[in-house]
N, CA, C and O atoms as CSV, one atom per row, in Angstrom:
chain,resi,resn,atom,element,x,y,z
A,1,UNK,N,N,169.801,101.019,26.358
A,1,UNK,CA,C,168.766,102.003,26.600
A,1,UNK,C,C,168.726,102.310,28.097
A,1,UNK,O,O,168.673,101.477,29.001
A,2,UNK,N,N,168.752,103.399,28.191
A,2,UNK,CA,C,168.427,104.318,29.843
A,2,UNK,C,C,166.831,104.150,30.035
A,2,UNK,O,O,166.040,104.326,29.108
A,3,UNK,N,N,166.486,103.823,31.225
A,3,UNK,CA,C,165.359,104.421,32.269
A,3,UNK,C,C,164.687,105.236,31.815
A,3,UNK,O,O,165.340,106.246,31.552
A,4,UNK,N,N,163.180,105.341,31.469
A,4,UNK,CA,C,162.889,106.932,31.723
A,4,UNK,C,C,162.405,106.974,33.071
A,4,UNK,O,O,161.596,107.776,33.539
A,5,UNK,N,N,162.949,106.085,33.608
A,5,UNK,CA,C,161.911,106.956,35.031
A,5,UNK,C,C,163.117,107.540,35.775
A,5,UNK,O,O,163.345,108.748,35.822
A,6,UNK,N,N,163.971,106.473,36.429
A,6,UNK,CA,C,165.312,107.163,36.834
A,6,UNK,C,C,166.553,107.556,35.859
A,6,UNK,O,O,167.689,107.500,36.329
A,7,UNK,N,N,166.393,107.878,34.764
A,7,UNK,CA,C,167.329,107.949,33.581
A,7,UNK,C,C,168.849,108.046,34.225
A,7,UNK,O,O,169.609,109.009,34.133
A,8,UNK,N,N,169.079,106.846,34.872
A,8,UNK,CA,C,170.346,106.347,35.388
A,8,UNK,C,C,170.861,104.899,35.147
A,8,UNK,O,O,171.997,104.662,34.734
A,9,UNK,N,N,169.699,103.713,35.512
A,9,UNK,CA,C,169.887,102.418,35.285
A,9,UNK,C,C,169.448,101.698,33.538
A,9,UNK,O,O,168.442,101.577,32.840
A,10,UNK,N,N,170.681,101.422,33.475
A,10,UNK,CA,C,170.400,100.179,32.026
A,10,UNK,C,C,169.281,99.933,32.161
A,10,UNK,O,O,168.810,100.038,33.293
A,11,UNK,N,N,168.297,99.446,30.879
A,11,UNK,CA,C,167.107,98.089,30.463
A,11,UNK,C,C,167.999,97.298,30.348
A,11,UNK,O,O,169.035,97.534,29.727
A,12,UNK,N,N,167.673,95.985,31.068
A,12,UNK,CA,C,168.025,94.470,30.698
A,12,UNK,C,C,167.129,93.730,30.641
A,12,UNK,O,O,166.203,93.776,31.451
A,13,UNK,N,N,167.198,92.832,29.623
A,13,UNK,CA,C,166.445,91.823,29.417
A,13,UNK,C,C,166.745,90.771,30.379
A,13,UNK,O,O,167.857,90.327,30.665
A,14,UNK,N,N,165.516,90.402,30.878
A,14,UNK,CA,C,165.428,88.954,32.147
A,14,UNK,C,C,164.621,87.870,32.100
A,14,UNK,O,O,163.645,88.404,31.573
A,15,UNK,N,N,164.262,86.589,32.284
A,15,UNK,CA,C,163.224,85.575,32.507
A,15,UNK,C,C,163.039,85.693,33.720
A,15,UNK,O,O,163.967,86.096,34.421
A,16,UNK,N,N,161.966,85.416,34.205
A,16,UNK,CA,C,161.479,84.590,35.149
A,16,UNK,C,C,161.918,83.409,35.500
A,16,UNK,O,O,161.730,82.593,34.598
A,17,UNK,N,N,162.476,82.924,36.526
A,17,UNK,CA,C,162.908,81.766,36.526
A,17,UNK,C,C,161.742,80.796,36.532
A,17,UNK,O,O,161.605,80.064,35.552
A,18,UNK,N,N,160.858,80.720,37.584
A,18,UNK,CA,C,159.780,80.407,37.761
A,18,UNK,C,C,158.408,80.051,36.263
A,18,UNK,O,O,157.687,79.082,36.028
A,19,UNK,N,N,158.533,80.875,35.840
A,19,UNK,CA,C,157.772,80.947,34.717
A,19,UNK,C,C,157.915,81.188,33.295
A,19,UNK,O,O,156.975,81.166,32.501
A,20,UNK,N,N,159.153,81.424,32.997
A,20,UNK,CA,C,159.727,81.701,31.808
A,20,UNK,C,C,159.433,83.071,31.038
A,20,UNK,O,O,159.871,83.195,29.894
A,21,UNK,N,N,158.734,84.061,31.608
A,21,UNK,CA,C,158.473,84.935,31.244
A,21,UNK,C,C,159.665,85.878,30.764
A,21,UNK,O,O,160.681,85.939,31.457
A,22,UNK,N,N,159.559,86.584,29.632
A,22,UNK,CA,C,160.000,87.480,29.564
A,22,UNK,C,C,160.177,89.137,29.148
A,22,UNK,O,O,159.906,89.740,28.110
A,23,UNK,N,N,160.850,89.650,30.659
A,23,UNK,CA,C,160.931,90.700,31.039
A,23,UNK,C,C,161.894,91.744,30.429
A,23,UNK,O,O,162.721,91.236,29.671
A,24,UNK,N,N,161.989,93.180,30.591
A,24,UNK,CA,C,162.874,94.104,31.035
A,24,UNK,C,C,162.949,94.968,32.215
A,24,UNK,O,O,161.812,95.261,32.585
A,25,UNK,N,N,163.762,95.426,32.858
A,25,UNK,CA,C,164.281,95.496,34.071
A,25,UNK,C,C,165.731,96.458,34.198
A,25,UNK,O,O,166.918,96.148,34.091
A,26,UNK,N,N,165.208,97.447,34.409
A,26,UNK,CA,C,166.008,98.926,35.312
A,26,UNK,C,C,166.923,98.368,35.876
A,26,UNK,O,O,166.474,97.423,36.524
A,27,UNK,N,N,168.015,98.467,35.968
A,27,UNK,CA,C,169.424,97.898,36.689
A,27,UNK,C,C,169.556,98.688,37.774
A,27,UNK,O,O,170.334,98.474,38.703
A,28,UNK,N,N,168.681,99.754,37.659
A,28,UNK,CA,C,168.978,100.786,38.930
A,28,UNK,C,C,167.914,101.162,39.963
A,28,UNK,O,O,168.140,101.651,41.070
A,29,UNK,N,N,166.604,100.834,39.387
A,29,UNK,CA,C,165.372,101.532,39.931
A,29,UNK,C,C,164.609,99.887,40.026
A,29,UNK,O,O,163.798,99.921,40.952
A,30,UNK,N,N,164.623,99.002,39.599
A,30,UNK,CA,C,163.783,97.861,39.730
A,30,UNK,C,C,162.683,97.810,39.075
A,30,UNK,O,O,161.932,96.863,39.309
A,31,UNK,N,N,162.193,99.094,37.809
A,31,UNK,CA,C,160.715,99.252,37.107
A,31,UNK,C,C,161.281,98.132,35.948
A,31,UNK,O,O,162.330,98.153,35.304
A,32,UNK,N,N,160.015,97.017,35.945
A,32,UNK,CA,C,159.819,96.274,35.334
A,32,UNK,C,C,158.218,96.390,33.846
A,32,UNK,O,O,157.058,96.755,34.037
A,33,UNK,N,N,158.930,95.878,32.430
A,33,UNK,CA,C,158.545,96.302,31.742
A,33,UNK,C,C,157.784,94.643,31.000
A,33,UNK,O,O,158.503,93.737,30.579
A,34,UNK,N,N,156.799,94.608,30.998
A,34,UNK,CA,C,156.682,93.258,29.705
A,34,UNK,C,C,156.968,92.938,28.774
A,34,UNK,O,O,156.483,93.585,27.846
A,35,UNK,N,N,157.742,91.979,28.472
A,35,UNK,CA,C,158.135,91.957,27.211
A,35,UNK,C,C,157.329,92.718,25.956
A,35,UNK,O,O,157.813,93.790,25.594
A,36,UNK,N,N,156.261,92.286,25.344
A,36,UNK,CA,C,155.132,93.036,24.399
A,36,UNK,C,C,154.999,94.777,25.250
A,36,UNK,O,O,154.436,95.555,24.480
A,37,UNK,N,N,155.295,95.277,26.255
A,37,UNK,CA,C,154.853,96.615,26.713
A,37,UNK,C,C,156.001,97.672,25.593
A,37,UNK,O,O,157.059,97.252,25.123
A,38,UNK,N,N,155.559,98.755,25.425
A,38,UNK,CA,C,156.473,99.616,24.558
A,38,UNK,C,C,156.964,100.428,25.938
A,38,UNK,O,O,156.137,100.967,26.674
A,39,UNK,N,N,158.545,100.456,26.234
A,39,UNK,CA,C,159.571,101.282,27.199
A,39,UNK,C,C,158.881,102.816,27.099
A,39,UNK,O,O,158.999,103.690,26.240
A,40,UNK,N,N,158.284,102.773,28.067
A,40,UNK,CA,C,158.438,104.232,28.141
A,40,UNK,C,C,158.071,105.013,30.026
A,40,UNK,O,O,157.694,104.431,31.042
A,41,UNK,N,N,158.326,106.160,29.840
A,41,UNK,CA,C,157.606,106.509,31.576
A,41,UNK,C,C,156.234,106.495,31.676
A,41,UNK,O,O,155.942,107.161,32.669
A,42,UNK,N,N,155.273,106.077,31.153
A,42,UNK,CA,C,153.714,105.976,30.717
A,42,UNK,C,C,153.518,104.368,31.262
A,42,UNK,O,O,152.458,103.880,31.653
A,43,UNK,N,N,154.930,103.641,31.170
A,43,UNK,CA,C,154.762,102.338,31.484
A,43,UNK,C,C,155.485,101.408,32.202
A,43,UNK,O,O,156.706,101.555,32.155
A,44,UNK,N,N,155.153,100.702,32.702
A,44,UNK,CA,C,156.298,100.083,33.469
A,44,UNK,C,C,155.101,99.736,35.099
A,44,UNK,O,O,153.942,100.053,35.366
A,45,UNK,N,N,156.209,98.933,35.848
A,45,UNK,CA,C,155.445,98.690,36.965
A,45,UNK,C,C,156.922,98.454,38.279
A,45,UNK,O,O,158.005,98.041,37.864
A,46,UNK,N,N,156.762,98.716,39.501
A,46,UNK,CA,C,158.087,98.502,40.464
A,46,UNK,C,C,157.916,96.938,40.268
A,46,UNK,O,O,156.909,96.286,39.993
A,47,UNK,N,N,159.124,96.579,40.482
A,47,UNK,CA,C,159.424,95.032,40.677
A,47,UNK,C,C,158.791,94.158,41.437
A,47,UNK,O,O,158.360,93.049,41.122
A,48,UNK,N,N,158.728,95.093,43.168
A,48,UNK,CA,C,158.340,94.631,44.048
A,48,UNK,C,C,156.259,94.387,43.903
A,48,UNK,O,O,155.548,93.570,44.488
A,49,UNK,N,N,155.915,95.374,42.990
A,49,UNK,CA,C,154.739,95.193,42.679
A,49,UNK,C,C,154.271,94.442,41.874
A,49,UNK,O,O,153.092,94.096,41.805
A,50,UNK,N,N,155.425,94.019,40.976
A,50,UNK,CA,C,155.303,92.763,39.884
A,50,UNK,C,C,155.515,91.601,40.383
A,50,UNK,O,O,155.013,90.663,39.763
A,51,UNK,N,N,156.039,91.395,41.209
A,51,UNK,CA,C,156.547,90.262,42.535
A,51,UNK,C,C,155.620,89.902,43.292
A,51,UNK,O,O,155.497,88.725,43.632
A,52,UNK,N,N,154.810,90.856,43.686
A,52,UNK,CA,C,153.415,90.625,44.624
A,52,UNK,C,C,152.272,89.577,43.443
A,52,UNK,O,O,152.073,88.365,43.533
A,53,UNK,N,N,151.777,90.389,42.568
A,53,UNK,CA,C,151.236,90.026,41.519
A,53,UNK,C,C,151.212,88.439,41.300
A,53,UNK,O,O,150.361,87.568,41.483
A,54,UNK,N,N,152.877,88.460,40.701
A,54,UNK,CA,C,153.033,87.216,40.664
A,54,UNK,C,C,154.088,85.637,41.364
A,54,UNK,O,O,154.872,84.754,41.017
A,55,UNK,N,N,153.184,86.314,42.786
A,55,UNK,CA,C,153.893,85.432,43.560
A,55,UNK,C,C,155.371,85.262,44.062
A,55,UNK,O,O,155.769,84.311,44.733
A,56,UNK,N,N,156.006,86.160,43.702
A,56,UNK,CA,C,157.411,85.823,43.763
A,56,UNK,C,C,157.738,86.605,44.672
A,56,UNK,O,O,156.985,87.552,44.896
A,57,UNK,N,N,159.302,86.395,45.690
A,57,UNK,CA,C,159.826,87.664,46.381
A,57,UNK,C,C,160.281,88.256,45.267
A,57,UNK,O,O,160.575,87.731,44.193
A,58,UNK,N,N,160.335,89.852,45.725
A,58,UNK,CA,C,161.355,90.586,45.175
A,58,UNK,C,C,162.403,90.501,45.111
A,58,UNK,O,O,162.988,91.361,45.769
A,59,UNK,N,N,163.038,89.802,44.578
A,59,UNK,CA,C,164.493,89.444,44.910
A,59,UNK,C,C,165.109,89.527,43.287
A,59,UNK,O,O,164.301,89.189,42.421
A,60,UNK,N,N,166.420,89.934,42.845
A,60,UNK,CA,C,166.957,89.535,41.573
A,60,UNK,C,C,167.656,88.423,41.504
A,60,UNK,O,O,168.671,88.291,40.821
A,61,UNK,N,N,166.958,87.241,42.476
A,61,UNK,CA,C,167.503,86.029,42.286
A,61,UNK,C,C,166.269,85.215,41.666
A,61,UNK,O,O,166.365,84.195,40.983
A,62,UNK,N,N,165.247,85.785,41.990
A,62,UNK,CA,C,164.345,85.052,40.853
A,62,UNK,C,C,164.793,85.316,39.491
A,62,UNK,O,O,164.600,84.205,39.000
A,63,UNK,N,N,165.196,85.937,38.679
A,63,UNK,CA,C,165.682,86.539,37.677
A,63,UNK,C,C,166.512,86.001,36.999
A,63,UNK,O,O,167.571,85.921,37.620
A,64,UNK,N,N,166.567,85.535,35.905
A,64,UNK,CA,C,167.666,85.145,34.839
A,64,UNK,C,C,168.384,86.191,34.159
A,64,UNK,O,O,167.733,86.108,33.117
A,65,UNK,N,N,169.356,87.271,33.881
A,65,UNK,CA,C,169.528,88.059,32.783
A,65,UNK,C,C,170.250,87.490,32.025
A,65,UNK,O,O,171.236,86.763,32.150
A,66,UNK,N,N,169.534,87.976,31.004
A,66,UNK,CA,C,170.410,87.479,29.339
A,66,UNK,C,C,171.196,88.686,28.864
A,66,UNK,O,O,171.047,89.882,29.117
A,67,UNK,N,N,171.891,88.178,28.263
A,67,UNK,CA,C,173.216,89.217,27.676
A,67,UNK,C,C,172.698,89.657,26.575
A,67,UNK,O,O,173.335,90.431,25.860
């Protein structure tokens, strides 16, 4: 599935390393989705703002992706 926000970057599925949460995540734009959230441009949040939130740098080394 494509982005709707930048309809350029993959959804991938990710954990949290930290917390086990799990995410989806724009390969191109960094908009992060909650697992339970339904994908759409209505939803989503920047990484770096999901990072603030919850403590973490922005970095995609906090990040696990699963295949």
């Amino acid at each position: 599935m494509y982005c709707p926000y930048c309809e350029q970057g993959k959804i991938v599925k990710a954990i949290v390393k930290s917390s086990g949460e799990l995410i989806f995540i724009c390969e191109e734009c960094d908009t992060v989705w909650a697992s339970h959230e339904k994908i759409s441009s209505h939803t989503g949040l920047f990484f770096s703002l999901y990072a603030d939130v919850h403590n973490l740098e922005p970095l995609w080394s906090e990040l696990e992706v699963l295949q």
